[in-house]
C-alpha positions as MATLAB code, in Angstrom:
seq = 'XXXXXXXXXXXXXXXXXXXXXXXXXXXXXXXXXXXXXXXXXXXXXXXXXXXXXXXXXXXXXXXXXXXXXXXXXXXXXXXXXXXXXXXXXXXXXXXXXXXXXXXXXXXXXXXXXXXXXXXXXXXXXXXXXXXXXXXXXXXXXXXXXXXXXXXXXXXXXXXXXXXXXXXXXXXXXXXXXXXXXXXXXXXXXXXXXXXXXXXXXXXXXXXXXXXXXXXXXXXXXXXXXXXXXXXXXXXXXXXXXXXXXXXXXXXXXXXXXXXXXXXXXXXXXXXXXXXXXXXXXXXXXXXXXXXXXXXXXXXXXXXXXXXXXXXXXXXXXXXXXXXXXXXXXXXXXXXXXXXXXXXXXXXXXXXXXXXXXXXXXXXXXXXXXXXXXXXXXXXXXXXXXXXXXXXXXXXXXXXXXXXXXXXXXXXXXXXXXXXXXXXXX';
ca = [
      -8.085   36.150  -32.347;
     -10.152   37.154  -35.327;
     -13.559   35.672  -36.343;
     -12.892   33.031  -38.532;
     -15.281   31.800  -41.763;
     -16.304   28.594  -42.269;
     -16.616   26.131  -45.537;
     -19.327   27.524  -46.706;
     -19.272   31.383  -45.869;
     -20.709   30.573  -42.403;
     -18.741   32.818  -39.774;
     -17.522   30.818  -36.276;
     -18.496   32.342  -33.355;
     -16.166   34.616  -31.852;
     -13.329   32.913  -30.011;
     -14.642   32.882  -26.409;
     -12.004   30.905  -24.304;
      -9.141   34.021  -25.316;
     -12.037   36.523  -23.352;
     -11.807   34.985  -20.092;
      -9.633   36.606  -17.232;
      -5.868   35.643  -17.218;
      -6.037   34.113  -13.873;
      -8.528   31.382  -14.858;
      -7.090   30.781  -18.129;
      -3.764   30.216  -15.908;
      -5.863   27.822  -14.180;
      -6.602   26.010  -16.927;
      -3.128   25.972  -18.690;
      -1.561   24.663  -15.528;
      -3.405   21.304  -15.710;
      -2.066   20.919  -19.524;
       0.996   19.557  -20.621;
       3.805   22.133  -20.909;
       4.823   21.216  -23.836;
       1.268   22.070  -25.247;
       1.046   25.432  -23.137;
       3.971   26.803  -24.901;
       2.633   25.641  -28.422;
      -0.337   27.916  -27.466;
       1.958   30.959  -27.791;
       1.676   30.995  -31.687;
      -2.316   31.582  -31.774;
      -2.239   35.396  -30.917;
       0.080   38.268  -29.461;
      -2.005   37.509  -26.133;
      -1.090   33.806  -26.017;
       2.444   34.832  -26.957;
       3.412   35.676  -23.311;
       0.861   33.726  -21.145;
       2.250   30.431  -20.916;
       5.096   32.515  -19.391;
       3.140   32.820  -16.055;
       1.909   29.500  -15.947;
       2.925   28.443  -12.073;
       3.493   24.759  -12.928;
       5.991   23.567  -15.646;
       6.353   19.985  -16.460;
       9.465   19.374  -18.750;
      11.358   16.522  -20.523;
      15.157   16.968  -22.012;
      17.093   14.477  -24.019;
      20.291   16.603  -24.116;
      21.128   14.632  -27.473;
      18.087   17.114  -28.944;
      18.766   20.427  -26.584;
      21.587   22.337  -26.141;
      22.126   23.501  -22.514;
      21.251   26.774  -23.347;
      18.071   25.945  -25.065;
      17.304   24.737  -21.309;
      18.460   27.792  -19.619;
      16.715   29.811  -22.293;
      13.088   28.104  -21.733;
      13.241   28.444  -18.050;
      14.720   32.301  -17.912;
      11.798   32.879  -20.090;
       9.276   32.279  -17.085;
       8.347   34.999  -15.733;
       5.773   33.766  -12.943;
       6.536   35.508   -9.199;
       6.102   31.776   -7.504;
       6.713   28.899   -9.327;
       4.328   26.592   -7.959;
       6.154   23.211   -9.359;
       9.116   22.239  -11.455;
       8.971   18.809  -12.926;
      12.377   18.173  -14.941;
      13.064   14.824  -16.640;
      16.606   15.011  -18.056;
      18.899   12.550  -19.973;
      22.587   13.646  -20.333;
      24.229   11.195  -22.083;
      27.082   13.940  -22.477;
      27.204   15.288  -19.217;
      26.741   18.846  -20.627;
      24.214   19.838  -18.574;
      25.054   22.762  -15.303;
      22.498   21.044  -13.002;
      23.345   23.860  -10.126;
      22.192   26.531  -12.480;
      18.916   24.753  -13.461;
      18.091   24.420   -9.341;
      19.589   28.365   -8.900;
      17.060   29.243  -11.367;
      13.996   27.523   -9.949;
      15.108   28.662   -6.359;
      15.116   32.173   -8.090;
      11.529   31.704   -8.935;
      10.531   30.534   -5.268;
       9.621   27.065   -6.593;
       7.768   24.999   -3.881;
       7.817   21.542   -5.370;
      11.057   20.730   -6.891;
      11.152   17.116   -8.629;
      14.117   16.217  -10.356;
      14.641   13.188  -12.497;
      18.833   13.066  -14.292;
      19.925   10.084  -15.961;
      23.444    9.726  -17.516;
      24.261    6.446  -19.605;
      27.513    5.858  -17.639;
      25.767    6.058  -14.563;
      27.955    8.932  -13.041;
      26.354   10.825  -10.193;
      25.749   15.122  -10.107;
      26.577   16.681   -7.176;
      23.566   18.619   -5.998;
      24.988   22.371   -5.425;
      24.658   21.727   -1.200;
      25.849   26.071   -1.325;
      22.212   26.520   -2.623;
      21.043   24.959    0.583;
      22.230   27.152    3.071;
      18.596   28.939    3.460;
      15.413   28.079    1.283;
      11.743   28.959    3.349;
       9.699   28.316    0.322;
      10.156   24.653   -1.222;
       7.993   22.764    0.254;
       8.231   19.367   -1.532;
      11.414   17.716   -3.506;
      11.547   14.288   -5.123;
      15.403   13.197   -6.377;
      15.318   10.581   -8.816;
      18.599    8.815  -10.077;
      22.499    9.907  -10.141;
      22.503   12.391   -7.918;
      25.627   12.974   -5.438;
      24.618   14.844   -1.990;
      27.368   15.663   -0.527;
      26.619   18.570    2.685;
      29.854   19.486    4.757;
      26.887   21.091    6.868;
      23.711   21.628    8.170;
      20.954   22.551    5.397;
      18.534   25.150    5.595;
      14.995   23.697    4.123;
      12.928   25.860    6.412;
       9.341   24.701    4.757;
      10.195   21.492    3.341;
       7.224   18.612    4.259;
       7.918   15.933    1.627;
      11.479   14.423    0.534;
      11.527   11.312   -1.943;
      15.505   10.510   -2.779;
      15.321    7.213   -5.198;
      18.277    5.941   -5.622;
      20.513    9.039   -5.209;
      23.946    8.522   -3.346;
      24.886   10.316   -0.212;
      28.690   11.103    0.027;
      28.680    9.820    4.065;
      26.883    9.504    6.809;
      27.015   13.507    7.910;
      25.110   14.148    4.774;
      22.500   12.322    5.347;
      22.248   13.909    9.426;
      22.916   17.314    7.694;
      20.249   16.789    5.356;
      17.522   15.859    7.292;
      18.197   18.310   10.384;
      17.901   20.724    8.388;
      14.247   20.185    7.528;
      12.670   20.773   10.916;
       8.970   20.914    9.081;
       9.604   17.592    7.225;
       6.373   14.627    7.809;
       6.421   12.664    4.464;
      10.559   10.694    3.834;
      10.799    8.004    0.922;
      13.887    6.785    0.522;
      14.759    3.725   -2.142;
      18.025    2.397   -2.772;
      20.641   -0.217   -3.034;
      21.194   -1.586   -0.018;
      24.561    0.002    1.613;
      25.376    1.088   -1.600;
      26.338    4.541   -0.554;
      26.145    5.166    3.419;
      26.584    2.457    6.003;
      24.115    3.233    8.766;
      21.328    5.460    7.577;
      20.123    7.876   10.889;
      16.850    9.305   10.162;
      16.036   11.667   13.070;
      13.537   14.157   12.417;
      11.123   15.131   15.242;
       8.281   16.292   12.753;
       8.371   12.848   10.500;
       4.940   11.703   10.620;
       5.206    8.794    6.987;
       8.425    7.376    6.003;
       8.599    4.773    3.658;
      12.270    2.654    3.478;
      12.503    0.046    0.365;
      15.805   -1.245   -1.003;
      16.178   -3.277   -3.928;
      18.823   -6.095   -4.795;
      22.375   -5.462   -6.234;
      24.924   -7.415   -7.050;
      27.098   -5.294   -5.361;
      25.471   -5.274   -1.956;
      27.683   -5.940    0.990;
      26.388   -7.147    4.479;
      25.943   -5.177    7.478;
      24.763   -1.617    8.810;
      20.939   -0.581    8.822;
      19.073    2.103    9.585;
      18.498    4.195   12.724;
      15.186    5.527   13.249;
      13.845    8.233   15.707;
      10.747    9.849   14.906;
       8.685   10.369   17.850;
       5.398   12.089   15.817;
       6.032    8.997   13.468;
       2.515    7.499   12.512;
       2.549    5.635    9.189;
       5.497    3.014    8.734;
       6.513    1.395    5.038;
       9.762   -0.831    5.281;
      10.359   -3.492    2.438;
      13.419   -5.236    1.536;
      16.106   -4.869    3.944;
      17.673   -8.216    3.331;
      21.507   -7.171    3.570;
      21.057   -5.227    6.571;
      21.927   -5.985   10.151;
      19.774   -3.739   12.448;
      16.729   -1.685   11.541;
      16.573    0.307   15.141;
      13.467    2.073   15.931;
      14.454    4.082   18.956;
      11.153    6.281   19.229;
       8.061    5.939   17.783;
       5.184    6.006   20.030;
       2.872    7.766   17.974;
       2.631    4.850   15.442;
      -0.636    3.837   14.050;
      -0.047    1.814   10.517;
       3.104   -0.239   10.207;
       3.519   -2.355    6.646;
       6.791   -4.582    7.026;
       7.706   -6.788    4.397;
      10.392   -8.830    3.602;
      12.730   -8.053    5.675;
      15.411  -10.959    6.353;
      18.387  -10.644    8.395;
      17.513   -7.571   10.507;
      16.984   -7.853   13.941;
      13.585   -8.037   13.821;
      12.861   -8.439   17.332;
      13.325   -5.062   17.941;
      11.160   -4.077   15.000;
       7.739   -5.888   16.226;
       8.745   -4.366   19.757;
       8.698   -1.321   18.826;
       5.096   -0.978   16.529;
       2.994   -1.836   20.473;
       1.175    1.840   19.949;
       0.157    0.699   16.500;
      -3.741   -0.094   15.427;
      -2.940   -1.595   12.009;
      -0.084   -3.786   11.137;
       0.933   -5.687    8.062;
       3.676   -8.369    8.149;
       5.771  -10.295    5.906;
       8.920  -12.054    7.072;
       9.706  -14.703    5.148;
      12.712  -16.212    7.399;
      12.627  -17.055   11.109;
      12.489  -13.931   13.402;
      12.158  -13.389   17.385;
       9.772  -12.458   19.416;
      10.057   -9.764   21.694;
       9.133  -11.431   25.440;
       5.945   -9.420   27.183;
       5.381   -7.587   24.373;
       1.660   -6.694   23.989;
      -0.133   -4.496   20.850;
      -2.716   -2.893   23.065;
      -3.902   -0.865   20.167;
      -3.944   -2.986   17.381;
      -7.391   -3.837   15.762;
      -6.135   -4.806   12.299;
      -3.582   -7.340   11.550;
      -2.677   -8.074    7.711;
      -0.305  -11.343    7.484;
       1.694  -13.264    4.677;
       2.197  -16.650    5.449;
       5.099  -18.503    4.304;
       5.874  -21.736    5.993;
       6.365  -22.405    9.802;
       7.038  -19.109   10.409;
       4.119  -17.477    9.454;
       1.723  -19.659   11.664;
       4.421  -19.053   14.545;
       4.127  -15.317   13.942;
       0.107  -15.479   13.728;
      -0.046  -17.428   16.894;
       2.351  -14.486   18.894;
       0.231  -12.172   17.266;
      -3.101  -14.019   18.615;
      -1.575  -13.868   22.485;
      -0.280  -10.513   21.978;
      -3.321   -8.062   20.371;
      -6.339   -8.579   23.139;
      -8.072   -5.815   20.852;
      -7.839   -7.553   17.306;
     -11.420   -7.209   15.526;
      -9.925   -7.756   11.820;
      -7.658  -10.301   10.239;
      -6.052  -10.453    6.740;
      -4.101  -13.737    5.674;
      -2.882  -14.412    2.270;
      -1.242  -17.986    1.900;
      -0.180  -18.164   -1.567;
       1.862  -21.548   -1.225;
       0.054  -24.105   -3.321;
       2.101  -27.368   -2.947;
       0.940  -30.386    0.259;
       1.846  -29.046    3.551;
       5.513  -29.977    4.530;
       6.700  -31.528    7.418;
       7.559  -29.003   10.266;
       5.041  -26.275    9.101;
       2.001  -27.897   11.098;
      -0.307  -25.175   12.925;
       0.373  -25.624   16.888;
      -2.991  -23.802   18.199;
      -2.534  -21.465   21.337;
      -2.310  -22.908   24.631;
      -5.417  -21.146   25.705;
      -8.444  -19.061   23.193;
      -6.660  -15.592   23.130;
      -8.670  -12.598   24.524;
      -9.404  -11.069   21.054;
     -10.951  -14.343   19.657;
     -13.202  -14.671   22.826;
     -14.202  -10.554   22.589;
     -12.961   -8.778   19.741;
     -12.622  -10.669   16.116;
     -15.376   -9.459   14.005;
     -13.514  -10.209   10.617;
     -11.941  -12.884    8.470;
     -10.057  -12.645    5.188;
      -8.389  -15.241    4.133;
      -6.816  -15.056    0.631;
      -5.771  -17.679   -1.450;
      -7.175  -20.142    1.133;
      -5.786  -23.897    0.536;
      -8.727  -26.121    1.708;
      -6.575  -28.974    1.139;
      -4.031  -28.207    3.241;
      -3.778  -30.020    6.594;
      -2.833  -26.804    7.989;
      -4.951  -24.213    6.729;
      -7.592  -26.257    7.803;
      -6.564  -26.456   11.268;
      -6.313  -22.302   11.241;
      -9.763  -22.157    9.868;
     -11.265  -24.638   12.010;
      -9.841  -23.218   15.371;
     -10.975  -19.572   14.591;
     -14.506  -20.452   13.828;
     -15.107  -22.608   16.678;
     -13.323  -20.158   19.120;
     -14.133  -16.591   17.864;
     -17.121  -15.552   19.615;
     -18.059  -12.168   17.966;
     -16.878  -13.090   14.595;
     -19.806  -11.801   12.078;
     -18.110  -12.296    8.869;
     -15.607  -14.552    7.661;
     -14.211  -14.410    3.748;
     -12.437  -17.584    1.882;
     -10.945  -17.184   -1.573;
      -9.787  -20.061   -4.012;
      -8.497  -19.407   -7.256;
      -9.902  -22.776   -8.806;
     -13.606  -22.305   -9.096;
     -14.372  -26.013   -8.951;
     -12.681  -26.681   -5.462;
     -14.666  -23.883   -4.052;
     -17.579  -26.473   -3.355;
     -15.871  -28.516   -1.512;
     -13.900  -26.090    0.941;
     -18.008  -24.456    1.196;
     -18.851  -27.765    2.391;
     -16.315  -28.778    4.622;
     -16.228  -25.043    6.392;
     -19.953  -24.981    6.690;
     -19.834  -28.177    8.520;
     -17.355  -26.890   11.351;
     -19.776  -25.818   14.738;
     -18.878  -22.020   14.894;
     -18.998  -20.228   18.112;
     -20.540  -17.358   16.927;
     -24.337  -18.007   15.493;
     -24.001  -14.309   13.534;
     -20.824  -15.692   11.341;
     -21.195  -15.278    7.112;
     -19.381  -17.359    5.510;
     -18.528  -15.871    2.295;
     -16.691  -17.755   -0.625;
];
């Protein structure tokens, strides 16, 4: 750029940033917004070509505005060797858009994180191009987001692929989905959100490097009762399920290498097989807000942190198994947002005998949204301060500020059996 006078006949100094090397000016331009990079190209012949090599493009399309070659155009014009990320948002109200030859392109380039957002009005799916699949070793991360169709007659080839999000895409059958995920023998991060059965009966995730998967559905009209999911995933460690409520079965055949398990709202599953199988885990959180079974002789050896949500009967039923079963517990999280007088039926009944990890282990108490003048809150409260031995610190939230008083009183006056307990309001 040329030196450039100011109001005044004061001269700027010499544009500096257009001196610095490419690569760090790359650097720079990849933590902009594309659309800004490539208005850069107008301030000198220099500028005219970098944004060209810029490894990470982030791009939105409302084909209403853009042709489809306009698209094709912009994204031929890229010239970098690796294409670190693609980020395409796209709305196609007329369908005119070749998705196969935007992911060709980007598979060209050697992109490594592919995340793809279409949207059509109608609601029609895209069939992602499953012959482009037959061998990729560089993408290393792709995120599917709406009205997409996979449909793979075979096995897929995503030799380097460690993350996978698919929300709300639609697998043509079942052999897709084991076709997809075979084929991604590096894979350790899975989200998957959907309609429930919308698209595949049973859902089989088994992929021997998973070590996160998250599983959420949401509610559709549409939603018809039965199948589940199958899940084997021996180097599994971090669990996210929320929301199977149409579902039958939510199998977890092999996860032994669990450490955090959140389940939440999960209704008609068999859930007995889903608290047997998180034993290896050291931090659970639970919400099931119908009845569920619990798995005889089952014991959470590991478990030192236990987050609840209690709702009813159920909940103090499922703290109570949780009590008997975790010898190890040092940390407990309740919320009880239920405001109205206790009903009859969803009394407290307190263990038989003080469980192991009140008598050695507890060290902390949350309790959220704490109803001091609930019958059977107060029971819960009352039993763990008197029984837990080690307990140093023990928190109590109300959201009325005046009633906080009161519940400070009444706690303070309960003997506790350990002398070291904060109470903290």
């Amino acid at each position: 750029m040329e030196q450039k006078r100011k109001i005044g006949g004061e001269r700027m100094n010499e544009d500096m940033i257009s001196e610095l090397p490419e690569a760090l000016l790359l650097h720079i331009l990849s933590s902009v917004p594309t659309k800004d990079v490539i208005a850069t190209s107008v301030l000198s012949k220099r500028w005219r070509s970098l944004w060209k090599m810029v490894p990470n493009l982030k791009l939105y399309f409302n084909m209403e505005y853009y042709s489809s070659e306009d698209v094709y155009r912009l994204l031929n014009l890229h010239k970098a060797p690796v294409l670190e990320s693609l980020h395409l948002s796209i709305e196609d109200k007329s369908a005119r858009l070749d998705i196969g030859i935007l992911i060709g392109i980007a598979f060209s380039r050697h992109v490594r994180e592919l995340v793809l957002d279409h949207y059509r009005e109608d609601e029609t799916t895209v069939r992602f191009p499953s012959v482009l699949c037959s061998y990729n070793n560089t993408l290393e991360v792709l995120k599917l987001t709406h009205d997409f169709l996979l449909d793979f007659p075979s096995r897929v080839c995503f030799d380097a692929l460690r993350e996978l999000h698919l929300y709300h895409v639609q697998f043509k059958d079942e052999a897709s989905v084991c076709n997809l995920l075979s084929g991604c023998p590096r894979l350790q991060d899975l989200v998957v959100e959907r309609f429930s059965n919308f698209d595949v009966e049973t859902y089989t995730i088994a992929v021997p490097s998973l070590q996160r998967l998250t599983i959420e559905e949401e509610y559709n009209i549409s939603d018809v009762d039965g199948g589940g999911y199958v899940i084997n995933a021996p180097s599994l460690k971090c669990l996210n399920i929320k929301g199977l409520c149409f579902n039958d079965v939510c199998l977890i055949e092999n996860a032994p290498e669990l450490v955090e398990a959140k389940i939440e709202d999960v209704s008609d599953v068999d859930n007995e097989n889903i608290l047997a199988s998180l034993t290896s885990a050291k931090r659970l959180s639970f919400y099931f807000p119908l009845e569920i079974k619990y798995p005889i002789g089952t014991i959470f050896y590991q478990l030192v942190s236990l987050e609840l949500h209690i709702q009813g009967t159920n909940g103090w039923n499922l703290f109570s198994f949780m009590l008997d079963s975790s010898p190890k517990l040092q940390s407990i999280k309740l919320d009880s947002p239920y405001r109205g007088d206790c009903p009859v039926g969803w009394e407290w009944n307190q263990p038989k005998r003080v469980p192991e990890c009140l008598l050695l282990h507890l060290e902390t108490l949350v309790w959220r949204g704490y109803g001091w003048g609930r019958e059977d809150e107060k029971q819960v409260a009352t039993y763990i301060l008197k029984n837990a031995r080690q307990l140093k610190k023990a928190t109590f939230t109300e959201s009325k500020m005046e009633k906080r008083r009161e519940m400070l009183n009444e706690l303070a006056n309960v003997v506790r059996a350990s002398k070291s307990c904060h109470l903290v309001f």
